[in-house]
C-alpha positions as CSV (number, residue, x, y, z in Angstrom):
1,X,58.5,45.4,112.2
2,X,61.8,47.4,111.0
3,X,62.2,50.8,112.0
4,X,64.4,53.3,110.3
5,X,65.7,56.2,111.3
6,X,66.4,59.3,108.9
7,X,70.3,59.4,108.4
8,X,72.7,62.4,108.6
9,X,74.4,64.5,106.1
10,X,78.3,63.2,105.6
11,X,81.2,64.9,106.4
12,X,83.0,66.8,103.5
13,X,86.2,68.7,102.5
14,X,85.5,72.4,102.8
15,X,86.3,75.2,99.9
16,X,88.5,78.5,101.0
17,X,85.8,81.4,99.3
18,X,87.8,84.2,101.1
19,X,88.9,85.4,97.3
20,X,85.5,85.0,95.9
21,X,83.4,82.0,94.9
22,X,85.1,81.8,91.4
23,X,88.1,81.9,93.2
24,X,87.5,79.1,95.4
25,X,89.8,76.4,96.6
26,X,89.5,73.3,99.1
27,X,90.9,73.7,102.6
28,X,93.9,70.6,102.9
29,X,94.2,68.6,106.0
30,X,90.7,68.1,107.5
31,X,87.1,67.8,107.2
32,X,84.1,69.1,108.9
33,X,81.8,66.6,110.1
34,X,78.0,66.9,108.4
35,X,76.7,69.9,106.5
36,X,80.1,72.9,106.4
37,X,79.1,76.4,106.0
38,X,80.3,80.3,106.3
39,X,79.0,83.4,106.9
40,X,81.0,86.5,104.6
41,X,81.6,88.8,107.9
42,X,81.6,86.6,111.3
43,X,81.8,90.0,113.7
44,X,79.1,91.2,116.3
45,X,76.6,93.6,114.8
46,X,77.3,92.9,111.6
47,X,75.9,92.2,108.2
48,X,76.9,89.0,106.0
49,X,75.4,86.2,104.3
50,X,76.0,82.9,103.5
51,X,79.0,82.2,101.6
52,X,79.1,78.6,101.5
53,X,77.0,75.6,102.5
54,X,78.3,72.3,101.3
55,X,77.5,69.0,102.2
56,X,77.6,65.1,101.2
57,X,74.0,63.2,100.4
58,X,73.6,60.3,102.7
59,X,70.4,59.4,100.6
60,X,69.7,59.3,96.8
61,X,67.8,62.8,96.3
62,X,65.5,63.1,93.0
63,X,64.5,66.4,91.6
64,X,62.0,68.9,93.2
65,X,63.9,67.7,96.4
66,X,63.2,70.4,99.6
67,X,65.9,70.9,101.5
68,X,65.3,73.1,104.7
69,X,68.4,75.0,106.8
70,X,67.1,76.6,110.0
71,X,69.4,79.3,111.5
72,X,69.2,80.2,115.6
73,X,67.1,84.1,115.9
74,X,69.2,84.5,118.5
75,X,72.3,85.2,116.5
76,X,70.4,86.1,113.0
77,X,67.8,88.1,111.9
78,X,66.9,89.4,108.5
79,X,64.3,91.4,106.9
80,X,64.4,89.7,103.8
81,X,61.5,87.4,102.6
82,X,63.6,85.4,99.8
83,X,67.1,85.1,98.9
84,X,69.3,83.8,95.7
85,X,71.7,81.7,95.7
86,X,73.4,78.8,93.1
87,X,73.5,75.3,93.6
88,X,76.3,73.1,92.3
89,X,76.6,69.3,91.9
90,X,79.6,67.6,90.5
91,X,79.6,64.2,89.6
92,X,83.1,63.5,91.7
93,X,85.1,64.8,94.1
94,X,87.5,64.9,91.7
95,X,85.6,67.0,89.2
96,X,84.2,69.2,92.6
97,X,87.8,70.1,93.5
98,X,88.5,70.7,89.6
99,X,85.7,72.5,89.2
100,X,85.1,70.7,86.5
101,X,82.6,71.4,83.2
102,X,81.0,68.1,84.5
103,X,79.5,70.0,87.3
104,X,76.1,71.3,87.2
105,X,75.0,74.8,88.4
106,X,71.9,76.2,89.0
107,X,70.5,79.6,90.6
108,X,67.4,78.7,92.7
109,X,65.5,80.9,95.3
110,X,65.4,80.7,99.0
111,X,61.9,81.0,100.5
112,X,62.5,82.9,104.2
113,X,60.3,82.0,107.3
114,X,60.3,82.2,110.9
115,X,59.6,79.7,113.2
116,X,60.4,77.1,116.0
117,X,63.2,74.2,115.4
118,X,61.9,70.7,115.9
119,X,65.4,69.6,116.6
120,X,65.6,72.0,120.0
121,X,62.1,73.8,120.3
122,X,64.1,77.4,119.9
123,X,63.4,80.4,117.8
124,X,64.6,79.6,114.3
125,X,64.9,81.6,110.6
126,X,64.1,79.1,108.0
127,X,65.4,79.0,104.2
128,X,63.4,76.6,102.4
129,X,64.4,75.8,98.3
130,X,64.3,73.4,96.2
131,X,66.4,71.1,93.6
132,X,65.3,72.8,90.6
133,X,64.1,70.1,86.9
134,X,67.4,68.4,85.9
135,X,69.3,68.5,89.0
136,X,69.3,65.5,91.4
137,X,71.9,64.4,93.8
138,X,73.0,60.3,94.1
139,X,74.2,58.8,97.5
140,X,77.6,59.9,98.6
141,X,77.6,63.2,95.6
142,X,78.7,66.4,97.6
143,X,76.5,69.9,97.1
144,X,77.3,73.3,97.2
145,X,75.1,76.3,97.6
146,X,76.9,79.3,96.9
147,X,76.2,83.3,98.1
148,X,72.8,82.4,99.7
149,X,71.7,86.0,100.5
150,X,74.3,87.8,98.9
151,X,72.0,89.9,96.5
152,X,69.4,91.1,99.7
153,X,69.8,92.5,103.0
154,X,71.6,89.1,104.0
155,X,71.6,88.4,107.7
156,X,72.6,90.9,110.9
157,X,73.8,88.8,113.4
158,X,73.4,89.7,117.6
159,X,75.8,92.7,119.0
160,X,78.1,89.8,121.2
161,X,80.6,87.7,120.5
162,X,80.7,84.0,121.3
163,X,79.7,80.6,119.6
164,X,76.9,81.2,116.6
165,X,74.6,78.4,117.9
166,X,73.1,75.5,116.5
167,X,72.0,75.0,113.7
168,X,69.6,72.2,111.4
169,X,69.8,70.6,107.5
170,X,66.9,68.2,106.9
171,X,65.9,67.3,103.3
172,X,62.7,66.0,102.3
173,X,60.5,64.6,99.1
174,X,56.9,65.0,99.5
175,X,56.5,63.0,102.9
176,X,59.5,61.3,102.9
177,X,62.1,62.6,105.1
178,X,65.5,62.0,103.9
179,X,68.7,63.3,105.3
180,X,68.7,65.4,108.8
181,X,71.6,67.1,111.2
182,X,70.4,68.4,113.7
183,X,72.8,70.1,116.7
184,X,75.6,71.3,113.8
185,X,78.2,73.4,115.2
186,X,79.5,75.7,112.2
187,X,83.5,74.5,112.3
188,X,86.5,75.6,110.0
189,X,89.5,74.1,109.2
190,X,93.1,75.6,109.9
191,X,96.6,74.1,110.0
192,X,94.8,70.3,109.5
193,X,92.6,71.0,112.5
194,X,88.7,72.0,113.2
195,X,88.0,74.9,115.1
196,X,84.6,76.9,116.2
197,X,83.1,79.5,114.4
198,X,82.7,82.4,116.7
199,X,80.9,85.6,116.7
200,X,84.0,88.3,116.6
201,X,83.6,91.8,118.7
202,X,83.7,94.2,116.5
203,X,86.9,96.4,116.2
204,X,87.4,100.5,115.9
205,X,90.3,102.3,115.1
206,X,89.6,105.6,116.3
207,X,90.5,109.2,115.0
208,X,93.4,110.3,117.3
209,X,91.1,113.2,118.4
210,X,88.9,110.9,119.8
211,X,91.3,109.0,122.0
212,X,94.0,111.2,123.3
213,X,96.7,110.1,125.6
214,X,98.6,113.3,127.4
215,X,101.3,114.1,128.4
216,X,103.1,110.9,126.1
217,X,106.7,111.4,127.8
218,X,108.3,108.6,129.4
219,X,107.4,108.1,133.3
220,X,105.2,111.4,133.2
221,X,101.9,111.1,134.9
222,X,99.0,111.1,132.1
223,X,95.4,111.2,131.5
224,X,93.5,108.8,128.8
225,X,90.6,110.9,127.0
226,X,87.6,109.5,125.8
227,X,85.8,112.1,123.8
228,X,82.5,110.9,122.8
229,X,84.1,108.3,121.2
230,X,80.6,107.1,119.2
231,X,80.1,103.0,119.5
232,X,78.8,100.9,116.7
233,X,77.2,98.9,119.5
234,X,75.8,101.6,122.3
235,X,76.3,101.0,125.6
236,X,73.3,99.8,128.4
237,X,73.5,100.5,132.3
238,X,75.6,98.2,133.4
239,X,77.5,96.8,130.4
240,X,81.4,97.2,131.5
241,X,84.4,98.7,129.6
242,X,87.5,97.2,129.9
243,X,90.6,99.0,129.2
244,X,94.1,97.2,129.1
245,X,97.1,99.2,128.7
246,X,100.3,98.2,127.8
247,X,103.3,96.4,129.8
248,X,104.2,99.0,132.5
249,X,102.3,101.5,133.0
250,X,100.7,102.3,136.7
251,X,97.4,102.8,137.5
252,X,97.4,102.6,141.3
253,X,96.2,105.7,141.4
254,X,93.9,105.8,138.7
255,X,90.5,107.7,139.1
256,X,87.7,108.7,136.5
257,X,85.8,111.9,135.3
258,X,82.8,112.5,133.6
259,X,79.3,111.3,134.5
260,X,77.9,108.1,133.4
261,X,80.6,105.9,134.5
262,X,82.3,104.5,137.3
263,X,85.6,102.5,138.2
264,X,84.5,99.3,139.8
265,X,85.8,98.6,142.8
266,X,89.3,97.0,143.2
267,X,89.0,96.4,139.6
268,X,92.8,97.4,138.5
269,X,93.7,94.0,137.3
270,X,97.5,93.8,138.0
271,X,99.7,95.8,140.8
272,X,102.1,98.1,139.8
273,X,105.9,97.1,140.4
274,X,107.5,97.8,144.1
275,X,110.1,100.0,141.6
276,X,109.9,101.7,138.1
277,X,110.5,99.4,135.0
278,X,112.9,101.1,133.3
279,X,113.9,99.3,130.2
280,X,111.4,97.0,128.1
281,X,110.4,93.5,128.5
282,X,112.4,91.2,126.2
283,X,109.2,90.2,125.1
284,X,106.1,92.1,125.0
285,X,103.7,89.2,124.7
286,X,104.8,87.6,127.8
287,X,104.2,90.4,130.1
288,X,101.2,91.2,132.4
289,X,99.3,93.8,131.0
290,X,98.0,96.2,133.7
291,X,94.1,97.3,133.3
292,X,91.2,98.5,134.8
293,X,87.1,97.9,134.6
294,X,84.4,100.9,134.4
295,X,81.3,100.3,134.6
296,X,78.6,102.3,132.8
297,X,75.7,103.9,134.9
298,X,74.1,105.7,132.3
299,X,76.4,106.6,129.0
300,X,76.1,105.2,125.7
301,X,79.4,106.5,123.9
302,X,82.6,106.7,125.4
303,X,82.7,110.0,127.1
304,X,85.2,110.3,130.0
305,X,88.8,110.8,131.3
306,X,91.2,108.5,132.9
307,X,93.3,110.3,135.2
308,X,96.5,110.1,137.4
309,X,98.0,107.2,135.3
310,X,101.5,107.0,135.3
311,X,103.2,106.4,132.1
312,X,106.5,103.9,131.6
313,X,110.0,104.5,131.9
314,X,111.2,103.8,128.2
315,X,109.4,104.6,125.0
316,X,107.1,103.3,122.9
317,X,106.8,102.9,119.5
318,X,109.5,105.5,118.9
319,X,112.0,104.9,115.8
320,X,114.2,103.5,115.6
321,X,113.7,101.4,118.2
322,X,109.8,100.3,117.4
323,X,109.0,98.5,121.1
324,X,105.9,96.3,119.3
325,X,104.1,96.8,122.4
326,X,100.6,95.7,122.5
327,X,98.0,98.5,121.7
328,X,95.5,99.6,124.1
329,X,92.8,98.0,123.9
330,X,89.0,99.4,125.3
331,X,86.5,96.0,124.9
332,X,83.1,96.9,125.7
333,X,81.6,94.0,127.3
334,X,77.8,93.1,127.7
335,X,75.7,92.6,130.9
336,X,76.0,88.9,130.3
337,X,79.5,89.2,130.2
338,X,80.1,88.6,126.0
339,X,82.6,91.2,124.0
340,X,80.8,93.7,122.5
341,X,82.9,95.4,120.5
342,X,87.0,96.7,120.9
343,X,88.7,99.7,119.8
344,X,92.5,99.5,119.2
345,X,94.6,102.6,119.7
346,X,98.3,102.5,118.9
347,X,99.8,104.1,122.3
348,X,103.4,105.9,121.1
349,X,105.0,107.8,124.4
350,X,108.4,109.8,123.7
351,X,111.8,110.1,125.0
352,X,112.3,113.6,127.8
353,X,114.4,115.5,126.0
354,X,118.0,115.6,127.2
355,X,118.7,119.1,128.9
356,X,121.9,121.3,128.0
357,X,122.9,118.8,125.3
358,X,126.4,120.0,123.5
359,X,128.2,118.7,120.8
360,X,131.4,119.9,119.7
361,X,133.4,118.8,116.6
362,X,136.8,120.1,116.0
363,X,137.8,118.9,112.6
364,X,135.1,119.6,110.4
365,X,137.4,118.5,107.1
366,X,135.0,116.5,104.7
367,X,135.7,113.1,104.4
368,X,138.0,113.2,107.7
369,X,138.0,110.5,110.5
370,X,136.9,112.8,113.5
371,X,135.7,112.6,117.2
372,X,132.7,114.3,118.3
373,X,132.5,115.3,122.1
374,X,128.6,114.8,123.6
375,X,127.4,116.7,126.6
376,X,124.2,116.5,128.4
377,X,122.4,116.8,131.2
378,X,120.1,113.4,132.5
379,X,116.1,113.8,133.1
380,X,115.6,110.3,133.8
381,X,117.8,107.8,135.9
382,X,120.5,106.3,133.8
383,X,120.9,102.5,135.0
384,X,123.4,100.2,134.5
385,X,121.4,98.3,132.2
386,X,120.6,101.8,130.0
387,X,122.0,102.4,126.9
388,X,122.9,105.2,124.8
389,X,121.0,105.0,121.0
390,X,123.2,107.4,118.8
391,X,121.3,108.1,115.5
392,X,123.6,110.0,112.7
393,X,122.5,112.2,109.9
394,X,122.1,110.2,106.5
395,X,122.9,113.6,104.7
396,X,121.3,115.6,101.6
397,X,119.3,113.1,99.9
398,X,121.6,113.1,96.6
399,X,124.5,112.1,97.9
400,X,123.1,108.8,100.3
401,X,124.1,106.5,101.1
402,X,127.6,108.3,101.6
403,X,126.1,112.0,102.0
404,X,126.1,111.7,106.0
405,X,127.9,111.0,108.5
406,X,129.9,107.2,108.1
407,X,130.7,104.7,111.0
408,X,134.1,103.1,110.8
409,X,135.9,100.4,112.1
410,X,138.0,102.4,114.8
411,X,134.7,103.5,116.3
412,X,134.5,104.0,120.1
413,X,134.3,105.8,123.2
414,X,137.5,108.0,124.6
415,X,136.5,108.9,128.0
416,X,139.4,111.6,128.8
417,X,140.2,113.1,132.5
418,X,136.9,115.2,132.8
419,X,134.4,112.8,130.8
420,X,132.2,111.3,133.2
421,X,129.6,108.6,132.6
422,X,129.2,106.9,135.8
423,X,131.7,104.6,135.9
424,X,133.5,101.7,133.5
425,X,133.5,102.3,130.4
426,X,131.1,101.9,126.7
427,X,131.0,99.1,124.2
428,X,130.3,100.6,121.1
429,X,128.2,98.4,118.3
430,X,126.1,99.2,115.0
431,X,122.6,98.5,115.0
432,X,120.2,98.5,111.9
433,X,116.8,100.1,112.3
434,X,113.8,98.0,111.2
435,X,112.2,100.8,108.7
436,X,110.3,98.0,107.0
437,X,109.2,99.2,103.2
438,X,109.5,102.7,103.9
439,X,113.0,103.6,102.7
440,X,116.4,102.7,104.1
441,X,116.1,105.9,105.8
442,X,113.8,106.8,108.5
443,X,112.6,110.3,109.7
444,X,112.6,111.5,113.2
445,X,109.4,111.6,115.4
446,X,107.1,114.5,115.2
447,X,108.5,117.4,117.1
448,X,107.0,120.9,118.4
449,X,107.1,123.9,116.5
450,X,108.0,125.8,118.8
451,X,111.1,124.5,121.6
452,X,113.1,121.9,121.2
453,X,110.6,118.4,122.3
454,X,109.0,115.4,120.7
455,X,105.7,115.0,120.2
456,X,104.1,111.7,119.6
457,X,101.0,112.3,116.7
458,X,99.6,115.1,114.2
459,X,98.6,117.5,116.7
460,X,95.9,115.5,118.2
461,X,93.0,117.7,115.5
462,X,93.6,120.6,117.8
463,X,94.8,123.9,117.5
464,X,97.6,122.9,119.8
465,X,99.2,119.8,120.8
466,X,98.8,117.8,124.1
467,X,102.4,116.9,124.2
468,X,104.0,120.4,123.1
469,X,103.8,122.7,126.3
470,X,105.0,125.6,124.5
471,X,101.3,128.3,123.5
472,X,100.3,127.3,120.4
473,X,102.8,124.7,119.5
474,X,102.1,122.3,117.4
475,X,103.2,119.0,117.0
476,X,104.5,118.4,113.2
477,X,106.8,116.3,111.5
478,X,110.5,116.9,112.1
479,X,112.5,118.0,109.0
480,X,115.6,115.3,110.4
481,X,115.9,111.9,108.7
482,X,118.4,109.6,109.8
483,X,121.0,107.0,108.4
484,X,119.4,103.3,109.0
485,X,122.6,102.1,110.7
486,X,122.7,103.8,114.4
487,X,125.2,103.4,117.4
488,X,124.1,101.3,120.3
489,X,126.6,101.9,123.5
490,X,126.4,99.9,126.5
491,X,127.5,100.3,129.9
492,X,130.8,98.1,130.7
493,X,134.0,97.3,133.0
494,X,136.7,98.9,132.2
495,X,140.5,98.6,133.8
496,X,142.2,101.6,134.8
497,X,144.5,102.7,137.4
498,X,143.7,104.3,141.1
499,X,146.0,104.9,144.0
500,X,145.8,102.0,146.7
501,X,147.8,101.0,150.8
502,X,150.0,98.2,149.6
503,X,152.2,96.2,152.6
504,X,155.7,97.8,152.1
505,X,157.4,95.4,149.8
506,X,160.4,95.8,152.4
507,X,160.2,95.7,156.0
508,X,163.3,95.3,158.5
509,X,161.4,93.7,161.3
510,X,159.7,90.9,159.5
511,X,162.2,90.3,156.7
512,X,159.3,89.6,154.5
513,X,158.1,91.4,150.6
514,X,154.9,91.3,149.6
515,X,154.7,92.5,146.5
516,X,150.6,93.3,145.0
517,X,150.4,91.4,141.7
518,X,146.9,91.3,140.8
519,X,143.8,93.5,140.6
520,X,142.2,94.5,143.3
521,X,138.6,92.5,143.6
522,X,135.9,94.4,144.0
523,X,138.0,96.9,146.1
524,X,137.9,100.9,145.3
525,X,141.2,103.4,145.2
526,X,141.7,104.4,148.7
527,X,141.9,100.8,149.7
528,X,144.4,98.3,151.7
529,X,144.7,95.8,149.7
530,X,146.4,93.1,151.2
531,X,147.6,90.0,149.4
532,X,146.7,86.4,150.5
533,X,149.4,84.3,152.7
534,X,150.9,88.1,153.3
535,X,151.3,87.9,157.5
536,X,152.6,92.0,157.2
537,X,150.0,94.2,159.4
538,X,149.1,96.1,156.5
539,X,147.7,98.9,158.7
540,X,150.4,99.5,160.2
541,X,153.2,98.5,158.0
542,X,152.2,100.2,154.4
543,X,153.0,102.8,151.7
544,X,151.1,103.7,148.7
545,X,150.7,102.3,145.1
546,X,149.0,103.1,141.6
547,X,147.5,99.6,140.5
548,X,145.5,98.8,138.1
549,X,141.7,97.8,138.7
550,X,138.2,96.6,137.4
551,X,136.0,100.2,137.6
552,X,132.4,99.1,137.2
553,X,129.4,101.2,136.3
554,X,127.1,102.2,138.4
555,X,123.5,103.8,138.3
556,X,123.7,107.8,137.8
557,X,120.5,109.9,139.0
558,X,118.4,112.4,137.3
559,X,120.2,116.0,136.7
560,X,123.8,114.4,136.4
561,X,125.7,115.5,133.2
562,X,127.2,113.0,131.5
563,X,130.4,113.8,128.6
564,X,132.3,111.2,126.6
565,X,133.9,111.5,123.5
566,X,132.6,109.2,120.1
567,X,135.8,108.6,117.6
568,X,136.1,107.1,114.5
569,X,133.4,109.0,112.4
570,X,133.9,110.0,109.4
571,X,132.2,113.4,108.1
572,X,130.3,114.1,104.9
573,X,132.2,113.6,101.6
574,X,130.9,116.6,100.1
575,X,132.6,119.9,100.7
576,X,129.9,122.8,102.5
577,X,127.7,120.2,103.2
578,X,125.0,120.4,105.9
579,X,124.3,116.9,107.2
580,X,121.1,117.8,109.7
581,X,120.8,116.5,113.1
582,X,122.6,114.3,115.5
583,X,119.8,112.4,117.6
């Protein structure tokens, strides 16, 4: 005799419910094979339910049809015992994507069971309903069942991430099996392609005073504090925390405190550099981030401190120049190696602040073009790839945007006989800060109340603040704001004139002149410069000359003072006016 075999459910377009089942519209560009559905909150740990569940009828199903979905109890459980939901069939998929009033709706119940799949023998929740009187589906009509357990407890799914499982639609009338997928892999659609479902870690953003970074100045040596940082998903003996840090940061020497947890052995992921990074990555994303693996012994929150990690050599997250480096990022991970849960802190580190800085301004005439001399001593190493970031005062709020300080077209850099940068010269350009919706104007970072440093947060929820050495300083907003255009000055060549040995340009006993007329090439005053095809013994046979040469910059260490003189600003407008801060 014939044999049949109990057909699938069809593939069909998918409906976007993130703005709320009235709301809904169909996802473009692909469709998931057999039944489609969606869970309201797809992270580890947590609660949702059933948003959608659509799929196409294979076979012709009458009323009082029984359709059964069985979900894997090892991603789900619920304490429910029944759950509502409405079911829609349209008559088209032309009236389903209209949403049509040629679509019928009903609100059925969900019977909730436990018990073993016949499709793989596992562990499976089972929501049993039925077509209610006056609704039946024909061959090739496409149902959707809307907010199945929105109204009870729902479903909490496992604490790790990874793939949801498989998953079963069969549909039966009395004993006759109709339509069954076994195996289905819940899939979405996005930018015309089908991707996985997957279980997400969950993610924290932690009060700064339970995540605590000090000290936050550039290349200082820090420690990370965890205190008793409470997880949504506790910890078990041997479940790991990973912590990555940003691009550039050292943890060679990285060691732990507090009981419950230990480094693992050799696991700092990526070596520090053979010498200090001291500018940022062109791009963040591209960039090795360093990080290192704890494992947990016996503690259930976070509850320990990273010590002896050195901090980069540039800032982060520091106006106006937001580097969007990565956050750090703690993932707890389980003992069979799936992401528990993450926590995301925004790291911000700040600028040392530049040591017997002077600024002197002889014409202070409002609305004259003036130079400003700048003075100050170096705490870091200032490279030949540095630069200087000159921020000006944007002036009493009434009068912006031409309160403050003004940038015209004859600005630069007069380096006079005692300036000193280091060799060559600056290029001087404008630079707009990226202060998104919050004004045109940006305020300075948060700065001790007592001294003269930056801090990088609200004072940490202590009575003092981590970055503020000073006794009971705290770290509090600064009063500065600044104009949104700033001055960016970079290290250049520049030609001037030094005192060389030439070849005489007359000389009896060889009857020849030998005139210099070019630069010297890579050659410093003090030099012989000789000239090519010149046969004159210059060593012997030479006087002195002022020539004009290439001076190039060259790295200046820590403790040097630098001076320079800025021209072509133009003070405040206003008569008496006080225009804040230079930064």
């Amino acid at each position: 005799g014939i044999s049949f075999t109990t057909p699938p459910f069809q593939s069909v377009p998918v409906w976007d419910v993130s703005a709320g089942v009235a709301s809904r519209t169909l996802v473009s560009g692909c469709t998931v094979p057999g039944p489609a559905f969606q869970f309201s909150n797809s992270n580890a740990k947590g609660t949702g339910y059933l948003s959608v569940m659509s799929f196409r009828a294979t076979s012709a199903m009458p009323e009082n049809t029984t359709l059964v979905f069985e979900l894997p109890a090892a991603t789900h459980s619920t304490s429910a015992v029944s759950m509502g939901l409405m079911v829609t069939v349209c008559p088209t998929d032309a009236d389903r994507a209209a949403k049509a009033s040629s679509c019928v709706s009903a609100n059925i119940t969900a019977a909730v069971s436990r018990g073993v799949s016949l499709g793989n023998g596992l562990g499976v929740i089972k929501l049993t309903m039925t077509l209610p009187i006056g609704t039946s589906v024909d061959y090739d009509q496409v149902v959707d069942l809307f907010n199945i357990g929105a109204t009870s407890s729902g479903f909490l799914h496992r604490s790790t991430s990874g793939p949801f499982g498989l998953y079963r639609l069969y549909a039966f009338v009395g004993v006759s099996a109709l339509d069954n997928s076994t195996g289905i892999e819940p899939e979405y659609c996005y930018a015309g392609n089908l991707h996985p479902y997957v279980l997400q870690e969950n993610v924290a953003y932690p009060l700064s005073n339970k995540l605590v970074i000090s000290h936050k100045q550039v290349g200082a040596v820090s420690s990370l504090f965890f205190t008793g940082f409470t997880l949504a998903i506790p910890l078990v003996p041997d479940a790991l925390v990973r912590v990555y840090f940003p691009p550039d940061f050292d943890l060679e020497n990285i060691t732990l405190t507090g009981p419950g947890f230990v480094i693992d052995q050799g696991s700092v992921f990526s070596a520090p550099a053979a010498a200090p990074i001291l500018t940022p990555p062109a791009t963040m994303d591209t960039v090795d981030r360093p990080a290192v693996q704890i494992r947990v012994t016996t503690g259930t929150s976070l509850s320990f401190t990273l010590n002896k990690i050195r901090n980069p050599y540039y800032a982060l997250g520091y106006p106006p120049d937001l580097y969007s480096a990565p956050p750090l990022l703690i993932r707890t991970v389980a003992v069979s190696g799936s992401a528990m849960e993450s926590i995301i802190y925004p790291v911000v580190i700040v600028p040392v602040t530049l040591d017997d800085f002077t600024l002197r301004q002889i014409d202070r005439s409002a609305a004259s073009v003036v130079a400003v001399e700048f003075t100050f001593a170096l705490s870091q190493i200032f490279t030949v790839a540095s630069e200087l970031h000159i921020r000006l005062p944007a002036g009493v709020l009434a009068d912006r945007p031409s309160g403050g300080f003004q940038v015209t077209s004859e600005v630069g850099v007069l380096l006079s006989e005692n300036a000193y940068i280091g060799g060559g010269g600056f290029a001087v350009a404008n630079r707009t800060a990226d202060v998104s919706s919050v004004s045109s104007w940006f305020a300075a970072p948060f700065m001790c109340s007592k001294g003269n440093s930056y801090c990088s947060d609200a004072n940490d929820g202590r009575a003092q603040s981590s970055t503020c050495a000073e006794a009971g300083s705290l770290c509090v907003s600064a009063p500065s704001v600044y104009a949104q255009t700033y001055l960016v000055l970079t290290r250049t060549t520049r030609v001037v004139q030094g005192v060389f040995f030439v070849p005489s340009n007359q000389n009896a006993t060889h009857g020849y002149t030998c005139a210099v007329t070019q630069q010297p090439v890579s050659q410093l005053p003090g030099a012989l410069v000789q000239p090519a095809g010149c046969p004159i013994d210059g060593s012997v046979f030479n006087t002195s000359a002022s020539l004009d040469y290439i001076e190039s910059p060259q790295d200046v260490g820590a403790a040097r003072i630098l001076k320079f003189v800025l021209t072509g600003l133009r003070n405040p407008v206003r008569y008496g006016e006080v225009p804040v801060n230079f930064d």
